[in-house]
Backbone as JSON, one array per atom type, in Angstrom:
{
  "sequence": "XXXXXXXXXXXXXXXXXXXXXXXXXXXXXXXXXXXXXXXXXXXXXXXXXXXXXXXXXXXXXXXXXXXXXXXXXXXXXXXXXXXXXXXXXXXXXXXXXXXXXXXXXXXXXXXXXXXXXXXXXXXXXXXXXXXXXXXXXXXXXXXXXXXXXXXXXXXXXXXXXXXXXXXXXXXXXXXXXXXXXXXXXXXXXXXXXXXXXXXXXXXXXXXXXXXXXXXXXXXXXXXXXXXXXXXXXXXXXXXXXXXXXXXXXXXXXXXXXXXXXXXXXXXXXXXXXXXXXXXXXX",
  "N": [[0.84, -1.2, 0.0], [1.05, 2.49, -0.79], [1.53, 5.55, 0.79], [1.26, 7.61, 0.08], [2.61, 9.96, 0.99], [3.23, 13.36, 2.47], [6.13, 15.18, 3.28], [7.54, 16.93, 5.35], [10.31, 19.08, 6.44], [10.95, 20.95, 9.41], [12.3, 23.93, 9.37], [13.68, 25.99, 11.07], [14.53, 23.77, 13.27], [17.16, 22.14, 14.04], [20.76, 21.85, 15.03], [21.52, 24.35, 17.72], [23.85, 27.09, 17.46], [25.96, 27.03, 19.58], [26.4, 24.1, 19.67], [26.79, 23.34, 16.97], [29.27, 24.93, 16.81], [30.77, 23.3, 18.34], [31.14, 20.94, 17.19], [31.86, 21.42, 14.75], [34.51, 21.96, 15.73], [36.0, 19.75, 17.19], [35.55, 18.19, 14.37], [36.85, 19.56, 12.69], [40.0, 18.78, 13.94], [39.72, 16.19, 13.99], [40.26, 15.39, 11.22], [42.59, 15.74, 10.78], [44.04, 14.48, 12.52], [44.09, 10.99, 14.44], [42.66, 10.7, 16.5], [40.47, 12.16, 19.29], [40.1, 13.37, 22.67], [36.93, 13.2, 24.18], [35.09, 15.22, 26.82], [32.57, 14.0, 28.45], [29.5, 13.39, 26.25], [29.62, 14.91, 23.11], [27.26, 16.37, 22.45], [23.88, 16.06, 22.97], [22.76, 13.29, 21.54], [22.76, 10.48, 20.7], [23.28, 9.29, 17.83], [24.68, 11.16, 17.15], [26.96, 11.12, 18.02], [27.81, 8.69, 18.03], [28.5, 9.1, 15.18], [30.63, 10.39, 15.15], [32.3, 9.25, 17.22], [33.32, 7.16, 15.54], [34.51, 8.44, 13.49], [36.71, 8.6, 15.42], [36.4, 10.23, 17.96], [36.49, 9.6, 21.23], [35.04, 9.42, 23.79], [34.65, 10.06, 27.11], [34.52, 10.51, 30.76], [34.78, 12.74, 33.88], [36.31, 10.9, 35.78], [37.66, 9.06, 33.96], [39.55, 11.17, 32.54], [41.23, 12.25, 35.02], [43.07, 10.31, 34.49], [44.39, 10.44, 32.62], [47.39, 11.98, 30.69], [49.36, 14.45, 29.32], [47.91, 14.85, 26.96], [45.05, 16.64, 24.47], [42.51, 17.37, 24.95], [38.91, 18.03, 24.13], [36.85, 20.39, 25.33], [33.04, 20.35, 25.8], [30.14, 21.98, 24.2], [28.47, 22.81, 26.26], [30.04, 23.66, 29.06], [32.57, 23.63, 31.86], [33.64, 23.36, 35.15], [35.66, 25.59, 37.61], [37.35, 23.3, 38.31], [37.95, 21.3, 36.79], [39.4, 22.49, 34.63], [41.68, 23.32, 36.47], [42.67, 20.36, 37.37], [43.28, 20.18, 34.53], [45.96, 21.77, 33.97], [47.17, 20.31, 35.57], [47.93, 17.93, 35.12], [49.23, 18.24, 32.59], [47.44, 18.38, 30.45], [45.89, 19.51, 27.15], [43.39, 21.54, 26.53], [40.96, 22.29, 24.36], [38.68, 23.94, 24.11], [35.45, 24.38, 23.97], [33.24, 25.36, 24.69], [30.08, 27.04, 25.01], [29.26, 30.26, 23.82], [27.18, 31.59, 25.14], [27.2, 30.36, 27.24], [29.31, 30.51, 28.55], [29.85, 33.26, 29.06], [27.48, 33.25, 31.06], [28.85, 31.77, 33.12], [30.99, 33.55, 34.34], [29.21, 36.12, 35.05], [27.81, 35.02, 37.51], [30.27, 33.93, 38.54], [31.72, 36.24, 39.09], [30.0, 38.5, 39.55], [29.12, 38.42, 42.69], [29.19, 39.13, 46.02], [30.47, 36.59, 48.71], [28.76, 36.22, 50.23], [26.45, 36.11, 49.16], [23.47, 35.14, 48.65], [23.16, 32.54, 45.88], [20.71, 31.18, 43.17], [19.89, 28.81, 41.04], [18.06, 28.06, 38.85], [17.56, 25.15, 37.07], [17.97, 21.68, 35.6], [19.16, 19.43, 37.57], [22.29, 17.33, 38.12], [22.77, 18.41, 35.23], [24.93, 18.62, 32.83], [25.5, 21.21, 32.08], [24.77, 22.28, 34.45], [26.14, 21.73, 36.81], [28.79, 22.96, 35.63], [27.99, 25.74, 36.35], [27.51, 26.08, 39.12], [29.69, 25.18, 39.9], [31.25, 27.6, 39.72], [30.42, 28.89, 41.86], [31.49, 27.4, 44.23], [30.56, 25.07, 44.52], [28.37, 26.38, 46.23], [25.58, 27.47, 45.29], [22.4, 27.3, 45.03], [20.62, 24.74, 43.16], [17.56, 24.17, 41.73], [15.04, 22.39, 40.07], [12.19, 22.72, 40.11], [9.5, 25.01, 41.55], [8.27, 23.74, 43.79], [10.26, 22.11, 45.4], [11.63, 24.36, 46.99], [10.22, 24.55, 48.71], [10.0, 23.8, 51.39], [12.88, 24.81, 52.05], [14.72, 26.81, 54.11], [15.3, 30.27, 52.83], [17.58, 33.03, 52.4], [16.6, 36.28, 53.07], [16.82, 37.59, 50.78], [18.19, 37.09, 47.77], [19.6, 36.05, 44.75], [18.66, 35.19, 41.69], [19.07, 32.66, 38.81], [19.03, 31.2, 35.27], [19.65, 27.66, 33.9], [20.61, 28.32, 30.44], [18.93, 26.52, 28.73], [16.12, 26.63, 29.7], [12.49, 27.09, 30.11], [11.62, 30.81, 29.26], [8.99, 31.89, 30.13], [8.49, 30.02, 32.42], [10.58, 30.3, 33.82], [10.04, 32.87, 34.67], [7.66, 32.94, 35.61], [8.2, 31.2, 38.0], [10.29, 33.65, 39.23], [8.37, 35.25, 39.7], [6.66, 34.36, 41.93], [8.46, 33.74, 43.62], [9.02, 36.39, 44.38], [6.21, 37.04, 45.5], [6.22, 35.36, 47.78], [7.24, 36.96, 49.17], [10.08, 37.65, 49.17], [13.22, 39.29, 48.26], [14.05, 39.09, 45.3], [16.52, 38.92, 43.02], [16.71, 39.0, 39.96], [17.94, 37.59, 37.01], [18.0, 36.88, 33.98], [18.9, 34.26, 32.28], [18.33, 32.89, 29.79], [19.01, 31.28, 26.49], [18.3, 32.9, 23.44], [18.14, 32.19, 21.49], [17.37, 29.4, 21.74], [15.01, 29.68, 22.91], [13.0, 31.1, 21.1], [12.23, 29.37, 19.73], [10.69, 27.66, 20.97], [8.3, 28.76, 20.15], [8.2, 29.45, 17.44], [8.13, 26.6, 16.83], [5.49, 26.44, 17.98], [3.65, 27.35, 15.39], [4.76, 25.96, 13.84], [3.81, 22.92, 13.88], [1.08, 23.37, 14.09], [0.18, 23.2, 11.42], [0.19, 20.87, 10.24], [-0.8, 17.06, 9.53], [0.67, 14.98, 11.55], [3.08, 14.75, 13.1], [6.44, 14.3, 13.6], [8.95, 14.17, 15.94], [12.65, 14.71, 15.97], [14.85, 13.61, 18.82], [17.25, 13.17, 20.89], [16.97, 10.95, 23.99], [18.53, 11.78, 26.37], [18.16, 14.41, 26.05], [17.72, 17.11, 27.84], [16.83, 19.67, 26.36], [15.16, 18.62, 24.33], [12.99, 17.07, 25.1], [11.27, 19.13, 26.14], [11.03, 20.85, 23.9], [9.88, 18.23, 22.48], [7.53, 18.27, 24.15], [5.77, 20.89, 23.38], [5.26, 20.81, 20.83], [2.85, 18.28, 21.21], [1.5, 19.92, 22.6], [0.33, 21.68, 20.91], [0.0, 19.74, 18.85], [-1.85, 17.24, 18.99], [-1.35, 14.91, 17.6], [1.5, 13.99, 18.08], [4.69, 12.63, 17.48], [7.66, 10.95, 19.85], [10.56, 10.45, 18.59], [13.85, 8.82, 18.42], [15.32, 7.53, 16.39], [15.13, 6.37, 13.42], [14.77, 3.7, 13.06], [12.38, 3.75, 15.28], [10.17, 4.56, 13.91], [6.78, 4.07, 13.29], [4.57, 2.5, 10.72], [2.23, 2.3, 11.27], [1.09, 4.93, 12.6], [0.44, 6.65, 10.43], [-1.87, 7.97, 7.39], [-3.55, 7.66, 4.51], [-2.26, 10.53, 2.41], [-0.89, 11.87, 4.51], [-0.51, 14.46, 5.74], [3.12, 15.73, 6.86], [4.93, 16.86, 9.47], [8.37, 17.11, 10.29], [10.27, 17.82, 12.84], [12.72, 18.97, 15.55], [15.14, 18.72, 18.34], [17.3, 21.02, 19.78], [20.17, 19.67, 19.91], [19.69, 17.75, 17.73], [20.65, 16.07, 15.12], [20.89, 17.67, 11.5], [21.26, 16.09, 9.23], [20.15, 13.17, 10.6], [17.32, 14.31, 10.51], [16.81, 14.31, 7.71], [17.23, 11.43, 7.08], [15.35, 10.33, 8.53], [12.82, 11.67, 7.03], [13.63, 10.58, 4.66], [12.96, 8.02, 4.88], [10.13, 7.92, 5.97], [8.9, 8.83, 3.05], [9.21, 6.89, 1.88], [7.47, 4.88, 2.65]],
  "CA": [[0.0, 0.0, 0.0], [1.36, 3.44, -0.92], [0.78, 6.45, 2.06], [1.66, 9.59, -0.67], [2.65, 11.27, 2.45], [3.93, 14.77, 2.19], [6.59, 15.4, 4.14], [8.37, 18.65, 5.46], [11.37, 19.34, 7.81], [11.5, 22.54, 10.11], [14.16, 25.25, 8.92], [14.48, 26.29, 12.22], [14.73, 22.74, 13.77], [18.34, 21.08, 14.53], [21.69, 22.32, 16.19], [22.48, 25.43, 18.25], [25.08, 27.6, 17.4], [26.73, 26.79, 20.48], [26.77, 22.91, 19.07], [27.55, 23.44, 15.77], [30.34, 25.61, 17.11], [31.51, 22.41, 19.2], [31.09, 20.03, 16.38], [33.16, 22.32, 13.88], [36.11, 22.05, 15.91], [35.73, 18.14, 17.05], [35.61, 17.08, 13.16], [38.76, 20.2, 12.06], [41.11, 18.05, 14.5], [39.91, 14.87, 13.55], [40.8, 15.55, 10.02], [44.19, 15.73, 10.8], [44.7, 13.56, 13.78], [43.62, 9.99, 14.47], [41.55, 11.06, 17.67], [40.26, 13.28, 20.51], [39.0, 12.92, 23.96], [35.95, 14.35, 24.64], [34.58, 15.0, 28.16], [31.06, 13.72, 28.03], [28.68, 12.86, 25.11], [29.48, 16.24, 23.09], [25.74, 16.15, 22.21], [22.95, 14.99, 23.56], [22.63, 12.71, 20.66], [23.3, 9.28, 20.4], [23.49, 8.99, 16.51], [25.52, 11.74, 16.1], [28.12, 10.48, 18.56], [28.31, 7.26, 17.04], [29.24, 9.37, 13.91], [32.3, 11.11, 15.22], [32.85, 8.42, 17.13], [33.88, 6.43, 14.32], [35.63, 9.32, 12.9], [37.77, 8.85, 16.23], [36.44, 11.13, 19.06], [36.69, 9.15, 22.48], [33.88, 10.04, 24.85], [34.91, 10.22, 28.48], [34.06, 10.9, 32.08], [35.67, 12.79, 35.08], [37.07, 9.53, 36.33], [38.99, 9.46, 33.14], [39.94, 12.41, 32.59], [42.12, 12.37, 35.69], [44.45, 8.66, 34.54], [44.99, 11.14, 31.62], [48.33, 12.67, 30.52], [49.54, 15.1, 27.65], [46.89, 14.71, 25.71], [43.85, 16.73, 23.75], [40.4, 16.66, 25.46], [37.85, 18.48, 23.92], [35.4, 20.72, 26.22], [31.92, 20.54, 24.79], [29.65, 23.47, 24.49], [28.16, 23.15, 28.09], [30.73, 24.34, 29.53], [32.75, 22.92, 32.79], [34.04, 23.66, 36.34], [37.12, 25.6, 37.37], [37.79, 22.47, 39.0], [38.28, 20.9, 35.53], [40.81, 23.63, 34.01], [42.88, 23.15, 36.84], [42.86, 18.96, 36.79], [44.23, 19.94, 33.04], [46.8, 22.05, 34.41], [47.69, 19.52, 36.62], [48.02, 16.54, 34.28], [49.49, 18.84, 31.37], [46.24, 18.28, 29.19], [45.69, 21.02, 26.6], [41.68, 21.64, 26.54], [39.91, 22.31, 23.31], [37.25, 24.6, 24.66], [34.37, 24.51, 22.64], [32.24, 25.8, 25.7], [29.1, 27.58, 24.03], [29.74, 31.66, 24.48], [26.29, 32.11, 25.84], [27.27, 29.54, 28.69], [30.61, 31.58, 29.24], [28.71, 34.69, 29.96], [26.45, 33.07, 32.23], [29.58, 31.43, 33.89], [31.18, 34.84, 34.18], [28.33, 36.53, 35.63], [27.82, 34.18, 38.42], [31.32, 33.94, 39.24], [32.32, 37.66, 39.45], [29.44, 39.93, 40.16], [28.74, 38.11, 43.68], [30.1, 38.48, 46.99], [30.88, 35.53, 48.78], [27.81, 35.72, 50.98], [25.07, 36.19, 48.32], [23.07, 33.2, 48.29], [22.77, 32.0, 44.37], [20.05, 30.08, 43.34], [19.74, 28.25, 39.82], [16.77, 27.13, 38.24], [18.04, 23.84, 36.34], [17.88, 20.38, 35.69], [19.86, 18.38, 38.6], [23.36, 16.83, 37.41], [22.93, 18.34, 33.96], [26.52, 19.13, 32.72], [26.1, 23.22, 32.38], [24.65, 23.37, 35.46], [27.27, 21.4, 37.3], [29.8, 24.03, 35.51], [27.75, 26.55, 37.0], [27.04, 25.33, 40.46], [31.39, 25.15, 40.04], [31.58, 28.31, 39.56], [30.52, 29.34, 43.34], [32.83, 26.09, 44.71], [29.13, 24.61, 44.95], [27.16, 26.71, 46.85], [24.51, 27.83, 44.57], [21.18, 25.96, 45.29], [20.26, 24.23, 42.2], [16.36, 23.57, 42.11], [14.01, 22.65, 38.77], [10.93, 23.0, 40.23], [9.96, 25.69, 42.86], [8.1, 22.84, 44.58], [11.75, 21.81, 46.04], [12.06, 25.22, 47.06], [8.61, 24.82, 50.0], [10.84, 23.2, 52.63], [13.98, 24.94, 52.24], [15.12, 27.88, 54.56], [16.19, 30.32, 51.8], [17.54, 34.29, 52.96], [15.33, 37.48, 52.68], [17.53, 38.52, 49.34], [19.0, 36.48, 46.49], [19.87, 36.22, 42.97], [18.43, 34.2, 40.91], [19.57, 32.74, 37.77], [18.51, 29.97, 35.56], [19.98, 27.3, 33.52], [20.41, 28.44, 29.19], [17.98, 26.21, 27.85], [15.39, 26.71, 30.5], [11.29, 27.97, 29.72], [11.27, 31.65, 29.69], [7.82, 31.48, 30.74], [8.87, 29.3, 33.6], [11.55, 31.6, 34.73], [9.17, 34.45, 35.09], [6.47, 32.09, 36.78], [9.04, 30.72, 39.45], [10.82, 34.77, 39.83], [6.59, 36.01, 40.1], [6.03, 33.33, 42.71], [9.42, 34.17, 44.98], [8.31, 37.74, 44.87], [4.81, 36.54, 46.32], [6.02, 35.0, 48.82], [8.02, 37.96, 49.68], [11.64, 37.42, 48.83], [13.74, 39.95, 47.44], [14.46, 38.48, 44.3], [17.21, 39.44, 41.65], [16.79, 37.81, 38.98], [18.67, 37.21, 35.83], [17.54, 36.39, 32.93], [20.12, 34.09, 31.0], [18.13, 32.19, 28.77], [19.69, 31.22, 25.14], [17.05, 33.44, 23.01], [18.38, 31.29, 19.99], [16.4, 28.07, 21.74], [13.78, 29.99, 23.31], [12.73, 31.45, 20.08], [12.31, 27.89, 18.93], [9.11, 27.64, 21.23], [7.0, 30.2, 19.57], [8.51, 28.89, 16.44], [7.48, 25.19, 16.53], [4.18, 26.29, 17.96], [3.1, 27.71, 14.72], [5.07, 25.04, 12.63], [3.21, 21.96, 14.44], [-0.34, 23.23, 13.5], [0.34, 23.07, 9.35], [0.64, 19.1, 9.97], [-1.64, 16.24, 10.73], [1.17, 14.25, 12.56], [4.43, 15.34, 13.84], [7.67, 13.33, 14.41], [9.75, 15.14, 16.76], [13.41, 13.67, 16.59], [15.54, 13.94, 19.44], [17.81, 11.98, 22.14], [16.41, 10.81, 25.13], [18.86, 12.41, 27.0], [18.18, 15.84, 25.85], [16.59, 17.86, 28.36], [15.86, 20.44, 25.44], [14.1, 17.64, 23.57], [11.84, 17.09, 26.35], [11.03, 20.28, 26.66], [10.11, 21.23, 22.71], [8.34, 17.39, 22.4], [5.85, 18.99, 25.19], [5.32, 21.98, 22.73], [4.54, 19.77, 19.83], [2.34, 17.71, 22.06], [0.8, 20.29, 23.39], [-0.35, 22.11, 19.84], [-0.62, 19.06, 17.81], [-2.33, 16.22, 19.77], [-0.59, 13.6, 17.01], [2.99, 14.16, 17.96], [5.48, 10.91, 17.88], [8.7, 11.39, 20.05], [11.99, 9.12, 18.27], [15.37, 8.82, 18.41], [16.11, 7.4, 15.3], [15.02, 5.7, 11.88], [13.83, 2.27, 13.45], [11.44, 4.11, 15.91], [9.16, 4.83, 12.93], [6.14, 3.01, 12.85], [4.33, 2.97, 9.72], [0.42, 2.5, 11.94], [1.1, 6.24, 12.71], [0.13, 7.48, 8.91], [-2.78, 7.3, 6.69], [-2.92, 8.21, 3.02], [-2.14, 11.53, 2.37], [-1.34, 12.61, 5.67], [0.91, 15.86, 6.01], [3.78, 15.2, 8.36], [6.26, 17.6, 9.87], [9.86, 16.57, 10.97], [11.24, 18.76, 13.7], [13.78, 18.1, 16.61], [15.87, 19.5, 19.77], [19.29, 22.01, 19.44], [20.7, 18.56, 19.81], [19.44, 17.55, 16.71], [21.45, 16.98, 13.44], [19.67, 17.93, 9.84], [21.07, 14.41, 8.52], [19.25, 12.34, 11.31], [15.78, 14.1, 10.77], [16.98, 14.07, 6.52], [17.28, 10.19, 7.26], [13.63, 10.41, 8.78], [11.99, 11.89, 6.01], [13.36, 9.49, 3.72], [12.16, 6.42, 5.31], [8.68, 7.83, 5.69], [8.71, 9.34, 1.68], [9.54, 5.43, 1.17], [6.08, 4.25, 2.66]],
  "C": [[0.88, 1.25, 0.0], [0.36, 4.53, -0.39], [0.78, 8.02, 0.69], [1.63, 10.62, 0.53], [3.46, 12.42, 2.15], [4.79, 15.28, 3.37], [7.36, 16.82, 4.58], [9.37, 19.09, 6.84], [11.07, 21.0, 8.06], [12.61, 23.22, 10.15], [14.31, 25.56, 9.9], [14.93, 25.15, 13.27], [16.95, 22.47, 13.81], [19.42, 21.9, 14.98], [21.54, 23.84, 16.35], [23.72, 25.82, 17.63], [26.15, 27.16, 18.42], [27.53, 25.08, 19.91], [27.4, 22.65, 17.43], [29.24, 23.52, 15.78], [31.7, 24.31, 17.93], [32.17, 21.08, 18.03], [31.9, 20.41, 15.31], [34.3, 21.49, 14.57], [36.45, 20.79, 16.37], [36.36, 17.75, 15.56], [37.32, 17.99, 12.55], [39.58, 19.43, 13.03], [41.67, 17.17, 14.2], [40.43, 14.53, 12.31], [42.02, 15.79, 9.87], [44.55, 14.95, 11.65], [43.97, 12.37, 14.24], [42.62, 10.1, 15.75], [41.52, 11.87, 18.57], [39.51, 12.89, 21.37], [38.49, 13.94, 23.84], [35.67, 14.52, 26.13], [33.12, 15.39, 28.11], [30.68, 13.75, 26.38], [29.14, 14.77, 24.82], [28.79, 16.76, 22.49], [24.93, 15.53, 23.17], [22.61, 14.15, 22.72], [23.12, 11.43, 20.12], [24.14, 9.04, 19.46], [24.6, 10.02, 16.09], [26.87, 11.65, 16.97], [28.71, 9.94, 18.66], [28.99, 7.85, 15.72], [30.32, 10.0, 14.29], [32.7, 10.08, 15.96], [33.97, 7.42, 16.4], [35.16, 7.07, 13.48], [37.21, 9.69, 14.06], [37.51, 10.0, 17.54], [35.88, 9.62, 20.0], [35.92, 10.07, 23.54], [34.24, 9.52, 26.3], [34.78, 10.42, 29.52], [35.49, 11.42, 33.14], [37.14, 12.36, 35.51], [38.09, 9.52, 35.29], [40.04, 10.16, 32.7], [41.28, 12.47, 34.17], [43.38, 11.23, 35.74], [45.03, 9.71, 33.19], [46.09, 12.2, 31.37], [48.98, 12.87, 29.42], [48.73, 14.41, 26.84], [45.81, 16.0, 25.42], [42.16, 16.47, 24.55], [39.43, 18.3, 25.19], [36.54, 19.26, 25.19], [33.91, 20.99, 25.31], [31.33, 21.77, 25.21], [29.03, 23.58, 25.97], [28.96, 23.69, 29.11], [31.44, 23.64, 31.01], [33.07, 24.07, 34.16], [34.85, 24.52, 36.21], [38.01, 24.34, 37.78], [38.6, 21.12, 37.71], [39.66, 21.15, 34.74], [41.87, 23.78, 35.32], [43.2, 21.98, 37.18], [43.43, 19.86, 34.98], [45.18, 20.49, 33.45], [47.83, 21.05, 34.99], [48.41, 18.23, 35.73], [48.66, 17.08, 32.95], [48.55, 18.13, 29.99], [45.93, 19.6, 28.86], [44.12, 20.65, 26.13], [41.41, 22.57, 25.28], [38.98, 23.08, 23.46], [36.4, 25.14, 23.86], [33.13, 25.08, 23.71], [31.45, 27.08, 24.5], [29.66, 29.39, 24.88], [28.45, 32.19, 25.21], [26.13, 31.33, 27.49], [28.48, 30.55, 29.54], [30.28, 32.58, 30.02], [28.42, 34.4, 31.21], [27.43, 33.0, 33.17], [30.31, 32.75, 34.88], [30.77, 35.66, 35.13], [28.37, 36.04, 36.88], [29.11, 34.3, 39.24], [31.42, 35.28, 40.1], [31.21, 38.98, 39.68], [28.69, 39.35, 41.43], [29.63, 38.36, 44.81], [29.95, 37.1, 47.31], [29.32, 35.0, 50.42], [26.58, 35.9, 50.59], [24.98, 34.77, 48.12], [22.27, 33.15, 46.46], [21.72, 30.91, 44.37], [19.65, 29.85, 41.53], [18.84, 27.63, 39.74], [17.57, 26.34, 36.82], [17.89, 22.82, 36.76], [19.21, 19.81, 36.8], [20.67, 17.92, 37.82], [23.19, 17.18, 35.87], [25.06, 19.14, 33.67], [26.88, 20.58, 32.56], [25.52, 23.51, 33.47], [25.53, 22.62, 36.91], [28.57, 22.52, 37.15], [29.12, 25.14, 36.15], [28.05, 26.87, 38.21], [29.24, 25.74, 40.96], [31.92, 26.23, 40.55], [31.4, 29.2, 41.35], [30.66, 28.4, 44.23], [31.26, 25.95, 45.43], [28.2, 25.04, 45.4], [26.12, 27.56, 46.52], [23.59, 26.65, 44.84], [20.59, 26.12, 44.0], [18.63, 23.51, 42.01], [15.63, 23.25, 40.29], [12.59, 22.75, 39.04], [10.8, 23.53, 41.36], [9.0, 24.93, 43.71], [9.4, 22.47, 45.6], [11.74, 22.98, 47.01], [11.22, 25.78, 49.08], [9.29, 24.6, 50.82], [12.29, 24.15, 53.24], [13.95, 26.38, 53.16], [16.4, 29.03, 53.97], [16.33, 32.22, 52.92], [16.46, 35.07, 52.33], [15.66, 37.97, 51.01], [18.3, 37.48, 48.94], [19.09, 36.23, 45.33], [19.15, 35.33, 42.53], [18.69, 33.46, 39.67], [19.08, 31.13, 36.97], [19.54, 29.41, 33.86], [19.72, 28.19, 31.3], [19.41, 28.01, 28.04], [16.27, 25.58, 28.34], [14.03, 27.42, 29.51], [11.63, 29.53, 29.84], [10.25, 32.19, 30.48], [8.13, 31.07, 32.4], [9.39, 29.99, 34.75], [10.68, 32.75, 35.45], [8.15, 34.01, 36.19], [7.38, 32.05, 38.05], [9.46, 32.42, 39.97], [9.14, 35.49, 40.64], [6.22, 35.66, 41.4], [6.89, 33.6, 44.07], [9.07, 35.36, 45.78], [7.44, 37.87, 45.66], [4.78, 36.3, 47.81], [7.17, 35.67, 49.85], [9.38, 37.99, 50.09], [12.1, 38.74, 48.0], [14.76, 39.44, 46.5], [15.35, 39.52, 43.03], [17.83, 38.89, 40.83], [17.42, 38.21, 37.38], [18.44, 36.25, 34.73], [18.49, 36.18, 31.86], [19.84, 33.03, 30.18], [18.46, 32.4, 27.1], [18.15, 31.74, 24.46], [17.06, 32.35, 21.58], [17.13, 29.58, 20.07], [14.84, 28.28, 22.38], [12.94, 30.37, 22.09], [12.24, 30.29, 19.6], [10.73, 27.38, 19.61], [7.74, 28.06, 20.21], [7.24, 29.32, 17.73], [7.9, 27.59, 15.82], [5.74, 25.03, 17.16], [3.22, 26.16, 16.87], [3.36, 26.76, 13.65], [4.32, 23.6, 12.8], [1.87, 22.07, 14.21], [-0.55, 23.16, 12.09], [0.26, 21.38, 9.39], [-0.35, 18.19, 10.59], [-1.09, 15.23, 11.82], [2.81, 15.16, 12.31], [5.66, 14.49, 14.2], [8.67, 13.97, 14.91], [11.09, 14.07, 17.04], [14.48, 14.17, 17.6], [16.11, 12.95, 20.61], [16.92, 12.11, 23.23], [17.33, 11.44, 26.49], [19.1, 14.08, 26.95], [17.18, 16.59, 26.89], [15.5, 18.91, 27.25], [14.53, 19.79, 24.56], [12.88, 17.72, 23.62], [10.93, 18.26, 26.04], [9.84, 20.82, 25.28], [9.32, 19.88, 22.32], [7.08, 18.06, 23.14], [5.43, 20.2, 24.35], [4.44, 21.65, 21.95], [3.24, 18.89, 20.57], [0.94, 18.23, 22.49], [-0.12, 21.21, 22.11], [-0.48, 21.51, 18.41], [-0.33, 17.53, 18.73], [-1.3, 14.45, 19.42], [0.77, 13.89, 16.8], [3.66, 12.5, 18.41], [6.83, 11.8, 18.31], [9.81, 9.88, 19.43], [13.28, 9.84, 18.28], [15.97, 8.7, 17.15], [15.01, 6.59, 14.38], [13.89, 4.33, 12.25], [13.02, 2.94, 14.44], [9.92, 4.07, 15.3], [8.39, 3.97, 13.03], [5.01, 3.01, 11.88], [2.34, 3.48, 10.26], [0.31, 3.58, 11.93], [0.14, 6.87, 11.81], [-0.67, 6.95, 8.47], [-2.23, 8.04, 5.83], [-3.0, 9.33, 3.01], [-2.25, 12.65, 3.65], [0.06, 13.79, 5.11], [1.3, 15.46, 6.69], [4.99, 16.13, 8.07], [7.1, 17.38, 10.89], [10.4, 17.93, 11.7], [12.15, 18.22, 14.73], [14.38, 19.22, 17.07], [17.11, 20.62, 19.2], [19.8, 20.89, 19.2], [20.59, 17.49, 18.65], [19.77, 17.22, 15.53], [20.72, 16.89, 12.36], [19.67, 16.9, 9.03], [20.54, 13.66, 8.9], [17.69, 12.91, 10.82], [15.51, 14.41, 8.86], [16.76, 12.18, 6.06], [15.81, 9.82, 7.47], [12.72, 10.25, 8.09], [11.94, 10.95, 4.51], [13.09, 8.19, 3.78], [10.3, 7.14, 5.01], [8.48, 8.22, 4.52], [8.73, 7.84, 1.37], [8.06, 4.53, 0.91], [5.28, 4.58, 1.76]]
}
């Protein structure tokens, strides 16, 4: 049976500048040199980690990172600790720093316009890897919350900053800063969300109603993923979340359905190119 499905990728769909920017300088190395450590997945993206993989990047942890000497290790765009950059010091490892420049900032910020008895508080995902480099950045003691549920119990001061992870809701941000205010905190808050992925909301709202189904591709370890599947989801009822190629299932589609391919920052344009030509196949 032939679906004549019409298919259509989202122009604003797949990497960040920040990732691009990481992935550039990853593959210019590899093209001259048989491999590079990375520290962590330098994506959230399975498939496209397996592809540099192959091309020789070495994905790593911490733990490794410290048996390591004179060598190459790649920082991905999330950005790390100082606790990191001086382990390379230490071990004479020369670092790659592909850290995204809208993470730098943030880092930056945080560090140097605080004293040392302003209490910081980050709205972010728990162990995500830029808000670990954050969190670094005031030798831990920034309270790290993602939902201001967490927040009911805690005994926080009369006055503190606020600040929230890059690829956080804007929306959200404003809800949680509205809500501190309320409950009569003197809140000063900082607004350091990436406008490049926030933009991408509003964006895939309007691109998700043109379609009668939706395949949203993105890793399962993408928080951003997450975040724009619930968009899709939420303004087109027939959204499918996949990872990859074999996810597809053909029950989804009838004949002549419209279907629009979008996906996370984390995203690459050949995975959700790969997509479209499996379902053009049905």
């Amino acid at each position: 049976m032939s679906y004549n499905l019409k298919v259509t990728i989202d122009k604003s769909s797949g990497f960040c500048f920040g990732v691009v920017y990481a992935i550039d300088m990853a593959e210019d190395i590899l093209d001259r040199e048989d491999y590079l450590y990375c520290l962590g997945d330098i994506v959230h993206n399975d498939e496209e980690v397996e592809r540099l993989r192959v091309k020789g990047l070495r994905i790593i942890d911490h733990e490794k990172l410290k048996e390591l000497r004179n060598e190459k290790v790649l920082i991905r765009a999330h950005g790390e600790a100082p606790s990191t950059y001086e382990l390379a010091l230490a071990n004479n490892l020369t670092l790659i720093d592909a850290s995204c420049p809208v993470v730098l900032k943030l880092q930056n910020r945080i560090k140097n316009s605080h004293d040392d008895e302003e209490q910081i508080l980050i709205f972010g995902k728990h162990g995500h890897a830029e808000v670990i480099g954050l969190q670094g950045q005031t030798d831990g003691k920034a309270l790290v919350f993602m939902d201001i549920a967490e927040l009911d119990n805690v005994e926080l001061p009369n006055k503190f900053t606020l600040y929230s992870q890059t690829t956080k809701s804007v929306d959200k941000f404003y809800q949680i800063k509205d809500e501190l205010i309320k409950r009569g905190y003197d809140v000063k808050a900082n607004d350091t969300i990436c406008r490049q992925v926030s933009n991408r909301y509003e964006e895939l709202e309007e691109f998700v109603k043109d379609f009668d189904k939706i395949i949203f591709v993105s890793g399962k370890k993408s928080s951003n993923g997450k975040v724009l599947y619930d968009v899709c989801k939420k303004y087109n009822d027939e959204s499918y979340f996949i990872s990859n190629v074999e996810e597809l299932n053909k029950d989804w589609f009838k004949s002549n359905d419209r279907i629009g391919i979008c996906g996370a920052t984390s995203t690459p344009m050949w995975l959700m190119e790969k997509v479209k030509t499996e379902i053009e196949s049905y």
